[in-house]
ROGU-566614 format. One record per residue (C-alpha): residue in one letter; x, y, z. Coordinates in steps of 0.25 Angstrom, whole numbers. Example, Ala and Ser with C-alpha at 12.3 -4.5 7.8 and 13.67 -1.06 7.14 Angstrom:
2
+---------+-------+-------+-------+
: residuo :  east : north :    up :
+---------+-------+-------+-------+
:       a :    49 :   -18 :    31 :
:       s :    55 :    -4 :    29 :
+---------+-------+-------+-------+
REM end
This chain:
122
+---------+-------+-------+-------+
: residuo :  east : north :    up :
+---------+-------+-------+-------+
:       x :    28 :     2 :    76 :
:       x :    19 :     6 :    67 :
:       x :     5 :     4 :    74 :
:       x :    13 :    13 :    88 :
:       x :    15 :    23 :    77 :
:       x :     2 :    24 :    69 :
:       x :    -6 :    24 :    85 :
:       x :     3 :    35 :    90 :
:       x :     0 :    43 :    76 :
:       x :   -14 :    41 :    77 :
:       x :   -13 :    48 :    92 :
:       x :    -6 :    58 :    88 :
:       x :   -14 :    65 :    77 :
:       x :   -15 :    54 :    66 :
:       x :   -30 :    50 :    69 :
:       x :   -33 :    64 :    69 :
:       x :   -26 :    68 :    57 :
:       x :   -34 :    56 :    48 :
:       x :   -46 :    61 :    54 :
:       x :   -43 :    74 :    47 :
:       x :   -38 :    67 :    35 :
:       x :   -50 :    58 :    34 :
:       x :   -59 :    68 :    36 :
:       x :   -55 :    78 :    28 :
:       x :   -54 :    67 :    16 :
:       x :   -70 :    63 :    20 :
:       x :   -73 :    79 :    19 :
:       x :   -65 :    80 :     5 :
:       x :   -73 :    68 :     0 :
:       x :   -85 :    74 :     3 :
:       x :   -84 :    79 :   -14 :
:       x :   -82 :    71 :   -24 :
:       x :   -70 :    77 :   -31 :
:       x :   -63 :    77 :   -16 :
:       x :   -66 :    62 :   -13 :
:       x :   -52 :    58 :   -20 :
:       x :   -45 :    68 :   -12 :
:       x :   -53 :    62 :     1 :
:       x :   -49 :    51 :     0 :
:       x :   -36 :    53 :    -2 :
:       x :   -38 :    62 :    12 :
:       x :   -44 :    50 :    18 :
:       x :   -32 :    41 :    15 :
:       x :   -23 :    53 :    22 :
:       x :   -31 :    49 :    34 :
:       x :   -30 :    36 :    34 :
:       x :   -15 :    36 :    32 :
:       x :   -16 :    44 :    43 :
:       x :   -20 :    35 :    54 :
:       x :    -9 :    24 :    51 :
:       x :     6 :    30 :    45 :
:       x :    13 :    21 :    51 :
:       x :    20 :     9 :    44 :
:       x :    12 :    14 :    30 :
:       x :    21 :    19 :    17 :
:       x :    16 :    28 :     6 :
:       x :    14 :    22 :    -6 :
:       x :    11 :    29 :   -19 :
:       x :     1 :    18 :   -28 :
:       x :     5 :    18 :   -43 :
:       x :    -7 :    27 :   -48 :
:       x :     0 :    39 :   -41 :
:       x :     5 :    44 :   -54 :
:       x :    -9 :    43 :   -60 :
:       x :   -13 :    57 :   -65 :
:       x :   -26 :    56 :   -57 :
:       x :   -19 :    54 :   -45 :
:       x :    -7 :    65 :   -46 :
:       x :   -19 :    75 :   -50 :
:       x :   -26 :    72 :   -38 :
:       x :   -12 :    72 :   -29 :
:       x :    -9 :    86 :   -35 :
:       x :   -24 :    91 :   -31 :
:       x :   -21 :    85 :   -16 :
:       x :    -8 :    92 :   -15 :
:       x :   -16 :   104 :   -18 :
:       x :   -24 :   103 :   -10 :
:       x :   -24 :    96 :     2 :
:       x :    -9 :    88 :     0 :
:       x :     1 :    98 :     2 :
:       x :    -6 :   103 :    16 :
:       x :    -7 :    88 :    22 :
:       x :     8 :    86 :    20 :
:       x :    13 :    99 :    24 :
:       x :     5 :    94 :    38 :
:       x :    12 :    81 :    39 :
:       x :    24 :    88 :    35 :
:       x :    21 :    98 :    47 :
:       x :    16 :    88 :    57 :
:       x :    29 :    79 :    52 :
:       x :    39 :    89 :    55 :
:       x :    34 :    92 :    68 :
:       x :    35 :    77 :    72 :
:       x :    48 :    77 :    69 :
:       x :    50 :    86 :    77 :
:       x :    51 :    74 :    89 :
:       x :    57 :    63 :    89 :
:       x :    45 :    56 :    92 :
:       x :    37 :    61 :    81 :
:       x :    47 :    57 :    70 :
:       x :    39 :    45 :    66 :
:       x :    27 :    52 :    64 :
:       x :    34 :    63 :    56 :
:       x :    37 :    51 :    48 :
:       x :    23 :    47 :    45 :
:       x :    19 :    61 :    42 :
:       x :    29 :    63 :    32 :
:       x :    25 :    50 :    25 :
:       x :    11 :    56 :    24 :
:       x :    15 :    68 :    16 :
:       x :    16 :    61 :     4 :
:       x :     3 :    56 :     6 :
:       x :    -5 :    70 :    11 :
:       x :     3 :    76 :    -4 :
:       x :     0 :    65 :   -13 :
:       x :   -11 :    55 :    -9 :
:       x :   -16 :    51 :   -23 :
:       x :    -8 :    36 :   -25 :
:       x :    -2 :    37 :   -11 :
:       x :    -4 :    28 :     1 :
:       x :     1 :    23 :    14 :
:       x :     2 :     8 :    15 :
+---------+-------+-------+-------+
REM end
């Protein structure tokens, strides 16, 4: 169910919204202090393409220093706007039965787009 899930999300807008993510995350590696921060953008993208059947998973480091600065200078920044997005575009799915799952997956993104740093979809 999962691969009907991730084709039809890939259709409807999640191919283009990696493309943005992944660009965006190329553009913001172009300097060196925003390469961390890039990446991080580029890993958005790529959980993008496949929600489907993926959990979030916070990785032991996350409550390293280093990496609670760097989520606090991504929800500055960039965080807080990419979830209030998928909180957006979730609320409007829900608005049909149909889009209900994928409401689902956009929620499951938001902690992802507010606190990358230690996060991952596996």
């Amino acid at each position: 169910m999962s691969y009907l899930g991730n084709a039809i999300w890939l259709i409807f807008g999640g191919l283009l919204a990696a493309f943005v993510y992944i660009t965006g995350g190329a553009i913001i590696c172009l300097t060196v202090v925003g390469i961390p921060f890039g990446l991080q953008c580029i890993k958005l993208g790529v959980a993008m393409l496949a929600p489907f059947g993926k959990e979030l998973h916070r990785s032991p480091q996350a409550s390293d220093t280093l990496y609670v600065i760097m989520n606090l200078i991504w929800f500055i920044l960039f965080g807080w706007q990419i979830a209030l997005l998928h909180l957006t575009l979730a609320l409007v799915l829900a608005l049909t039965l149909i889009g209900l799952p994928f409401a689902k997956q956009h929620i499951k993104l938001i902690p992802l787009a507010l606190f990358p740093f230690g996060h991952d979809l596996v």
